[in-house]
VOLOLUM-442483 format. One line per field, with one value per residue: chain; x, y, z of N, C-alpha, C, O, CB in turn. Coordinates in nm, 3 decimals, always signed. Glycine has a CB too. Example, Ala and Ser with C-alpha at 12.3 -4.5 7.8 and 13.67 -1.06 7.14 Angstrom:
BEGIN
mol	[A | A]
n.xx	[+1.319 | +1.285]
n.yy	[-0.569 | -0.225]
n.zz	[+0.780 | +0.708]
ca.xx	[+1.230 | +1.367]
ca.yy	[-0.450 | -0.106]
ca.zz	[+0.780 | +0.714]
c.xx	[+1.320 | +1.290]
c.yy	[-0.330 | +0.003]
c.zz	[+0.780 | +0.787]
o.xx	[+1.424 | +1.341]
o.yy	[-0.332 | +0.114]
o.zz	[+0.846 | +0.804]
cb.xx	[+1.131 | +1.408]
cb.yy	[-0.447 | -0.060]
cb.zz	[+0.905 | +0.572]
***
This chain:
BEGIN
mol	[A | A | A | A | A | A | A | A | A | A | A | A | A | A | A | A | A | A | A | A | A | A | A | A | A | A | A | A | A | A | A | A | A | A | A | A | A | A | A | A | A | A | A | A | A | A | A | A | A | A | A | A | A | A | A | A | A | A | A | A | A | A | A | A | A | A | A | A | A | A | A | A | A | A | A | A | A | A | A | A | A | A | A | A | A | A | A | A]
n.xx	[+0.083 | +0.078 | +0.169 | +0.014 | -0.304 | -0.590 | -0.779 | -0.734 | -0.701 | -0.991 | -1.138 | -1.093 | -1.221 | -1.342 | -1.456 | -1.718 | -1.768 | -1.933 | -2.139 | -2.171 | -2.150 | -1.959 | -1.798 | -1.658 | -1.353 | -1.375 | -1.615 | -1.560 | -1.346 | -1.494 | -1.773 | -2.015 | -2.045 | -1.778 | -1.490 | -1.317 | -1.429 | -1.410 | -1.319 | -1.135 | -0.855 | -0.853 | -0.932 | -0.815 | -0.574 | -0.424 | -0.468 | -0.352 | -0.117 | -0.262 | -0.242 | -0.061 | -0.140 | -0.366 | -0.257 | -0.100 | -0.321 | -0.497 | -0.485 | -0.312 | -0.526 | -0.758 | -0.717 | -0.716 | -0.972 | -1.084 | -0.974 | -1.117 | -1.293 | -1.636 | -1.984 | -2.187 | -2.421 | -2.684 | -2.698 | -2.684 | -2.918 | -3.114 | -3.072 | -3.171 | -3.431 | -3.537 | -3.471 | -3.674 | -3.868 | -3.906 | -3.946 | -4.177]
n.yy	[-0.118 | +0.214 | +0.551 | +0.709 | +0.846 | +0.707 | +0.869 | +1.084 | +1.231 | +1.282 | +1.536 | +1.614 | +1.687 | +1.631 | +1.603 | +1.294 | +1.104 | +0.872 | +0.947 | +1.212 | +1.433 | +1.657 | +1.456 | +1.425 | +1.261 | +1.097 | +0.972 | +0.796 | +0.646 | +0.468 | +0.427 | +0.347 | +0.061 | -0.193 | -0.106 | +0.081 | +0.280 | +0.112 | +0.271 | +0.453 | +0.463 | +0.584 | +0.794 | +0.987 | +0.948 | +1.215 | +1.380 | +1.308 | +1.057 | +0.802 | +0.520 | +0.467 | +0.520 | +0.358 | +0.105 | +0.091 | +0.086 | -0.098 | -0.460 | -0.706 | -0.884 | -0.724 | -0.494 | -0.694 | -0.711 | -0.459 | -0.390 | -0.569 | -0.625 | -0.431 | -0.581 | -0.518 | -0.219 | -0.314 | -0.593 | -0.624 | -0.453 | -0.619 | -0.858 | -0.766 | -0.748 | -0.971 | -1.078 | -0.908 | -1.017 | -1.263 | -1.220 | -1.141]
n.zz	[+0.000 | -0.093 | +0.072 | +0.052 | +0.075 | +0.020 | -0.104 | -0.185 | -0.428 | -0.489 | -0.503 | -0.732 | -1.057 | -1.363 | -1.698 | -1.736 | -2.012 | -2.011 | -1.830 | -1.947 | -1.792 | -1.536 | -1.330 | -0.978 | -0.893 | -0.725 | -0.764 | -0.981 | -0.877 | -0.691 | -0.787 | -0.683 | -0.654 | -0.541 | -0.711 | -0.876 | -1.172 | -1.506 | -1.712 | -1.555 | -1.628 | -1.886 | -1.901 | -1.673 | -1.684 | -1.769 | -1.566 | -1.349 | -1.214 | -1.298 | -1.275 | -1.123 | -0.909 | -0.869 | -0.915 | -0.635 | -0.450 | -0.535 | -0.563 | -0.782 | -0.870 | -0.865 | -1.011 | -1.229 | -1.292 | -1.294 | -1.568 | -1.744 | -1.996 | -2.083 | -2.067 | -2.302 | -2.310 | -2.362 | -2.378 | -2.072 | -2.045 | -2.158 | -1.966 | -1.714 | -1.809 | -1.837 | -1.560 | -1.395 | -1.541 | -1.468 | -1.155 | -1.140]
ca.xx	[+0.000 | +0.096 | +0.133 | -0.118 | -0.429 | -0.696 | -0.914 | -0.638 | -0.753 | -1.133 | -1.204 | -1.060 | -1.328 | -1.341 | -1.610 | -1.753 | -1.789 | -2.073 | -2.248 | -2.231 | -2.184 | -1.876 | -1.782 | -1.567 | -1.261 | -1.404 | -1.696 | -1.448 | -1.287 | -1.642 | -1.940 | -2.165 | -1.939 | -1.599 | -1.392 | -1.313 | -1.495 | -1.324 | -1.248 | -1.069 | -0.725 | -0.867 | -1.023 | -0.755 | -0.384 | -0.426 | -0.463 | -0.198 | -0.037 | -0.377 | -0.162 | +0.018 | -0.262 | -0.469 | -0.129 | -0.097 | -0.422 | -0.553 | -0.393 | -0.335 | -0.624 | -0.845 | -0.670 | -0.756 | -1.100 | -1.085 | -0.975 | -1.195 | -1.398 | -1.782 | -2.091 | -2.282 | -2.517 | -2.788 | -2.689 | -2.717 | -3.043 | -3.177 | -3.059 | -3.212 | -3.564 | -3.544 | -3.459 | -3.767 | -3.991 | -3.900 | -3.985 | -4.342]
ca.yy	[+0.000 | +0.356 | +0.597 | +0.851 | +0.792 | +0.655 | +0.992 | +1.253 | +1.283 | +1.276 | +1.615 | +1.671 | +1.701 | +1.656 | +1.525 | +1.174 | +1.064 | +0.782 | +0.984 | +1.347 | +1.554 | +1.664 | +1.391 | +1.392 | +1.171 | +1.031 | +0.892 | +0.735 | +0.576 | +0.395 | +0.463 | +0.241 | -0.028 | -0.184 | -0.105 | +0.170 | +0.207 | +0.036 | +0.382 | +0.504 | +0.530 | +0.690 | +0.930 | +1.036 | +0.984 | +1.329 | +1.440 | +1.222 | +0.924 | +0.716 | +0.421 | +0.422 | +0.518 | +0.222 | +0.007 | +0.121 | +0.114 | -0.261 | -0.560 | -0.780 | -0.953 | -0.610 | -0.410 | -0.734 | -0.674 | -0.284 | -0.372 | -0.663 | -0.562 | -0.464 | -0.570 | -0.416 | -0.184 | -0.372 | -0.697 | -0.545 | -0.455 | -0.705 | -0.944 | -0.682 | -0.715 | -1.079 | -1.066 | -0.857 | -1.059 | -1.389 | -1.186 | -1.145]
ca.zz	[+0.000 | -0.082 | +0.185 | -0.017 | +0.128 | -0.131 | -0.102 | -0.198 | -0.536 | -0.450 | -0.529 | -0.888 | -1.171 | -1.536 | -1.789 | -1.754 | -2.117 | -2.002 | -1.772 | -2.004 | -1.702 | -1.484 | -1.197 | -0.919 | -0.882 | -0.573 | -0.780 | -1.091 | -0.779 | -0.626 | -0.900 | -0.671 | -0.667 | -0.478 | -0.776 | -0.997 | -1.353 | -1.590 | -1.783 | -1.514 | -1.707 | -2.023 | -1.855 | -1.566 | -1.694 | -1.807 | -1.442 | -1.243 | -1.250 | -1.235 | -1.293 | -0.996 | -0.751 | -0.875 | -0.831 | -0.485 | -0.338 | -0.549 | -0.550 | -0.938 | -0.958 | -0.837 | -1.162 | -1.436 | -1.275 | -1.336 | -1.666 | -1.806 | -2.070 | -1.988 | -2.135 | -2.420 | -2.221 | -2.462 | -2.282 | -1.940 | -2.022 | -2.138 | -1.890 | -1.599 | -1.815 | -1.798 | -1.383 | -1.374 | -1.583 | -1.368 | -1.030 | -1.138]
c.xx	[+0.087 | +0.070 | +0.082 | -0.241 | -0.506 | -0.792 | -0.824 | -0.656 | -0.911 | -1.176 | -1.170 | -1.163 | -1.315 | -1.505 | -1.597 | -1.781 | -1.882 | -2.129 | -2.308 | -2.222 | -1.988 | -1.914 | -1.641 | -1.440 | -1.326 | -1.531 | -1.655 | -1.441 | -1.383 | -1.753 | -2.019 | -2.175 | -1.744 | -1.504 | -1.413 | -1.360 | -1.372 | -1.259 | -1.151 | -0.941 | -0.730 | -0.899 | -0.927 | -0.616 | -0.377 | -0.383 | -0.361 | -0.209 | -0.127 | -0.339 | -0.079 | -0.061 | -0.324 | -0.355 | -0.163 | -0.174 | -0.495 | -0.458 | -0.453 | -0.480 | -0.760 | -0.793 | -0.697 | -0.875 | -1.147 | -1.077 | -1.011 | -1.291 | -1.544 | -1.836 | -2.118 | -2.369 | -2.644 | -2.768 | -2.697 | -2.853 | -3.165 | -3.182 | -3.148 | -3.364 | -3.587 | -3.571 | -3.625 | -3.883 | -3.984 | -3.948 | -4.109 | -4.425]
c.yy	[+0.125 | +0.435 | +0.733 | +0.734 | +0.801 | +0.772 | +1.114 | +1.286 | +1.350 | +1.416 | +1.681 | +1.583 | +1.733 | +1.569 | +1.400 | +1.161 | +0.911 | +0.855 | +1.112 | +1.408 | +1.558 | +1.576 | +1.418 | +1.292 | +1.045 | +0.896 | +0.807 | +0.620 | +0.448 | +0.429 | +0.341 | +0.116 | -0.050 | -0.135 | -0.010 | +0.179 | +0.202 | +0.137 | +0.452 | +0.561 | +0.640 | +0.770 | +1.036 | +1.085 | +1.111 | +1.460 | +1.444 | +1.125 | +0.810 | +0.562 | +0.360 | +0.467 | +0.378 | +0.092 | +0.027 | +0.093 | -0.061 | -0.337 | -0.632 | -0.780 | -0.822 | -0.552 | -0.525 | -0.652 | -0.509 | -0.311 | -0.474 | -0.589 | -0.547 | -0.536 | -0.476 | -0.351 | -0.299 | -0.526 | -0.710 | -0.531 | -0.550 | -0.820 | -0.881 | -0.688 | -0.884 | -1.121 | -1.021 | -0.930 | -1.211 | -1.352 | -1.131 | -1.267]
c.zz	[+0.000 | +0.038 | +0.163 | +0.016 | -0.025 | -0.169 | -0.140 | -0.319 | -0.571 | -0.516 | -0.658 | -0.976 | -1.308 | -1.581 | -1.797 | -1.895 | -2.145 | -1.935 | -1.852 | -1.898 | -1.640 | -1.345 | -1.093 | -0.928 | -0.802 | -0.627 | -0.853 | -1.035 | -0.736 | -0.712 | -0.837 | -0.654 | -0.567 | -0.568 | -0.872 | -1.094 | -1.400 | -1.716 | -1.730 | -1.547 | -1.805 | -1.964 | -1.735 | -1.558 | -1.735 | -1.656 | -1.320 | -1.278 | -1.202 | -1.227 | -1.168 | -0.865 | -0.787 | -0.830 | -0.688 | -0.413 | -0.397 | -0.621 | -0.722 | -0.984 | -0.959 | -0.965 | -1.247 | -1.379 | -1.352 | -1.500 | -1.788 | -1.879 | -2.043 | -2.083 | -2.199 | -2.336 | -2.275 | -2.399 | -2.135 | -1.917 | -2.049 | -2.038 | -1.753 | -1.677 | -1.777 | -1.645 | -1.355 | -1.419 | -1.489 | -1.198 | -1.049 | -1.165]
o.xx	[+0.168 | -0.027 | +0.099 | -0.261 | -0.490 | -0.874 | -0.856 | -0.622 | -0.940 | -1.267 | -1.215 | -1.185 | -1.282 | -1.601 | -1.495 | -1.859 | -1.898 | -2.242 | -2.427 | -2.327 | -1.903 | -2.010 | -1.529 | -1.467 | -1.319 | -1.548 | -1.700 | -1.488 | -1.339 | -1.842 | -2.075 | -2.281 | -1.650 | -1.402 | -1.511 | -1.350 | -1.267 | -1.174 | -1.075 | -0.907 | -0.660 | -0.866 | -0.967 | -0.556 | -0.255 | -0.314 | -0.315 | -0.290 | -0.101 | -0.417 | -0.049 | -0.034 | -0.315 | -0.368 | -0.261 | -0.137 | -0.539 | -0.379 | -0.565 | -0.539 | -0.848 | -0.875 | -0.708 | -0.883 | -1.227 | -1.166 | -0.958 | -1.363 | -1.595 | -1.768 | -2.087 | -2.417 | -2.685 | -2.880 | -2.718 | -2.912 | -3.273 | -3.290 | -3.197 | -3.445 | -3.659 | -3.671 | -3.696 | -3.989 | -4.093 | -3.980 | -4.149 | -4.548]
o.yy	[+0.139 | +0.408 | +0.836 | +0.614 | +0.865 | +0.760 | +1.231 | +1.403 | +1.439 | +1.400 | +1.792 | +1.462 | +1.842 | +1.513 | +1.356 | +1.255 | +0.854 | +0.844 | +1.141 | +1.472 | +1.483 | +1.597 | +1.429 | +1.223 | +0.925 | +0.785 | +0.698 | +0.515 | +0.334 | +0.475 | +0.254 | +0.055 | +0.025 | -0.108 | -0.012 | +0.071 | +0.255 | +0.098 | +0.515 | +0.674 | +0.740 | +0.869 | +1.150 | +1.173 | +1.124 | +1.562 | +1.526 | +1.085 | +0.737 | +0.487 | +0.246 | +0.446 | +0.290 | +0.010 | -0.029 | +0.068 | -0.138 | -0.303 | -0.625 | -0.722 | -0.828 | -0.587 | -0.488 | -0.534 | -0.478 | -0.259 | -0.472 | -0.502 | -0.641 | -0.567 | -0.360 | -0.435 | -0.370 | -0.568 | -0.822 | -0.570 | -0.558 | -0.879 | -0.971 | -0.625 | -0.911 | -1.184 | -1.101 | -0.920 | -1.252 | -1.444 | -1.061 | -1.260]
o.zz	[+0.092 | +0.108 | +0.228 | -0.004 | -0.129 | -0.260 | -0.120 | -0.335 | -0.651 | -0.597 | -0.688 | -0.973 | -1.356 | -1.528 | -1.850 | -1.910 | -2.253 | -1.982 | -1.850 | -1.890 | -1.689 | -1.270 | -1.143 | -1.027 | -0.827 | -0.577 | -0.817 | -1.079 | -0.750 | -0.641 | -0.904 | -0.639 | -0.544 | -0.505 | -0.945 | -1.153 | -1.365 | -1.796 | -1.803 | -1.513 | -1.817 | -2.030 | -1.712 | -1.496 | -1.742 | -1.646 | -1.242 | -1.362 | -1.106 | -1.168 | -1.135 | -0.747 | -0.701 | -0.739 | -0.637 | -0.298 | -0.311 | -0.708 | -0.772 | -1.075 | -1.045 | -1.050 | -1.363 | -1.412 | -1.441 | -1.568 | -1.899 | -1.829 | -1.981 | -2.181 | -2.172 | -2.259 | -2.184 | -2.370 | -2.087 | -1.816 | -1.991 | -2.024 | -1.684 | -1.609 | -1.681 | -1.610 | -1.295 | -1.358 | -1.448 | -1.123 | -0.955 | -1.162]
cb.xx	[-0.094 | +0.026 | +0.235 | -0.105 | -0.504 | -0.819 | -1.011 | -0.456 | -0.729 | -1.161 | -1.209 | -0.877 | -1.407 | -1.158 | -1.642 | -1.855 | -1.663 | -2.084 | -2.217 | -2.375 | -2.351 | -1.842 | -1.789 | -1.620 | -1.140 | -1.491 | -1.791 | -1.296 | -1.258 | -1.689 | -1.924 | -2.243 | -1.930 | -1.525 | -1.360 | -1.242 | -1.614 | -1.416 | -1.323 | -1.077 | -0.660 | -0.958 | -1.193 | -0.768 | -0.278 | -0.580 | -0.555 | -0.183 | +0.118 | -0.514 | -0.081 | +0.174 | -0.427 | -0.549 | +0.056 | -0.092 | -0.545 | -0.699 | -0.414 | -0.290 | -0.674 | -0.829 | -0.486 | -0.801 | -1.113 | -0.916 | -0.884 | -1.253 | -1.395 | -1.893 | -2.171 | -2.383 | -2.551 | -2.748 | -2.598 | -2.661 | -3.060 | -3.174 | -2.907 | -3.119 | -3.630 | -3.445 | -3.317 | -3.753 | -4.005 | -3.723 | -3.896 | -4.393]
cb.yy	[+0.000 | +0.409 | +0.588 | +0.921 | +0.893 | +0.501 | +1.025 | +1.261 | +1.188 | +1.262 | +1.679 | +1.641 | +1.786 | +1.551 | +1.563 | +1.139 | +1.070 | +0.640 | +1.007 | +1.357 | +1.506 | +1.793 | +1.239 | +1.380 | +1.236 | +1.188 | +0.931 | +0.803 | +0.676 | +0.451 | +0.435 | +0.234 | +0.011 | -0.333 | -0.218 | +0.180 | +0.316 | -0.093 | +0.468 | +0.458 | +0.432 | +0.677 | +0.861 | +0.954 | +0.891 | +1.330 | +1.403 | +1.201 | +0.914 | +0.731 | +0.465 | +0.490 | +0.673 | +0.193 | +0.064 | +0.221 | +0.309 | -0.282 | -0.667 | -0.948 | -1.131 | -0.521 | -0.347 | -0.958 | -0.680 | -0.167 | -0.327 | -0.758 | -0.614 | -0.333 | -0.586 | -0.499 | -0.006 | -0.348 | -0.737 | -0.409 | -0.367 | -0.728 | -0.976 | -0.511 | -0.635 | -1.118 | -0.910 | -0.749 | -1.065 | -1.447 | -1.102 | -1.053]
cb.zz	[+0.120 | -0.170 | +0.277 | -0.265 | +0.272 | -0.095 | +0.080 | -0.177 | -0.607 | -0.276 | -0.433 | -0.947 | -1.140 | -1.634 | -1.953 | -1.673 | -2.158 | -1.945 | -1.628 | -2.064 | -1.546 | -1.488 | -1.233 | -0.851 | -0.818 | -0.430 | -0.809 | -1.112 | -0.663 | -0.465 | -1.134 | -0.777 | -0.816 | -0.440 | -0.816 | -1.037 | -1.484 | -1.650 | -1.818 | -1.458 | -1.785 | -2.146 | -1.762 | -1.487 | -1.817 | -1.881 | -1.402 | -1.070 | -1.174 | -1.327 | -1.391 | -0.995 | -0.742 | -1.070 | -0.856 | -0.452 | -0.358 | -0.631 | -0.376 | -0.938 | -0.878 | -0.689 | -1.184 | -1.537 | -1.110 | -1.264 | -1.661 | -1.716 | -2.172 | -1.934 | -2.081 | -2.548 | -2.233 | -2.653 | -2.302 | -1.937 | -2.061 | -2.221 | -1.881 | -1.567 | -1.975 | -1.843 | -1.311 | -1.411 | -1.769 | -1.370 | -0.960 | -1.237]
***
């Protein structure tokens, strides 16, 4: 572990390019979730060395995770109409 605490970036802001709006760092970091979005690099090396905070603070197999490809939103959603149509 790094001895930069995991929150020292937290309050630097640029444009989300999935959400369309300006986010925090802090949210990049946790969007709702244990683990960083999976854009986190594209979107940050610009800012600091997002490369070596994410080193620092998660361990191997936490960074493939970060950087496993997602789903199609379009597979997401359908799988979440499915969930829904089985709980009625």
């Amino acid at each position: 572990m790094s001895s930069q605490e995991i929150d020292c970036y937290d309050r630097r802001v640029r444009h989300c390019p999935t959400l369309g709006h300006e986010v925090e760092f802090s949210y990049c970091r946790a969007p709702g979730a244990t683990l960083p979005c999976g854009r986190i690099f594209d979107c940050w090396w610009e800012q600091f060395d997002v490369k070596a905070f994410i080193k620092a603070h998660y361990n191997p197999q936490q960074v493939a995770q970060i950087l496993a490809p997602r789903q199609p939103k379009i597979v997401t959603l359908v799988e979440l109409i499915e969930q829904a149509r089985k709980c009625n």
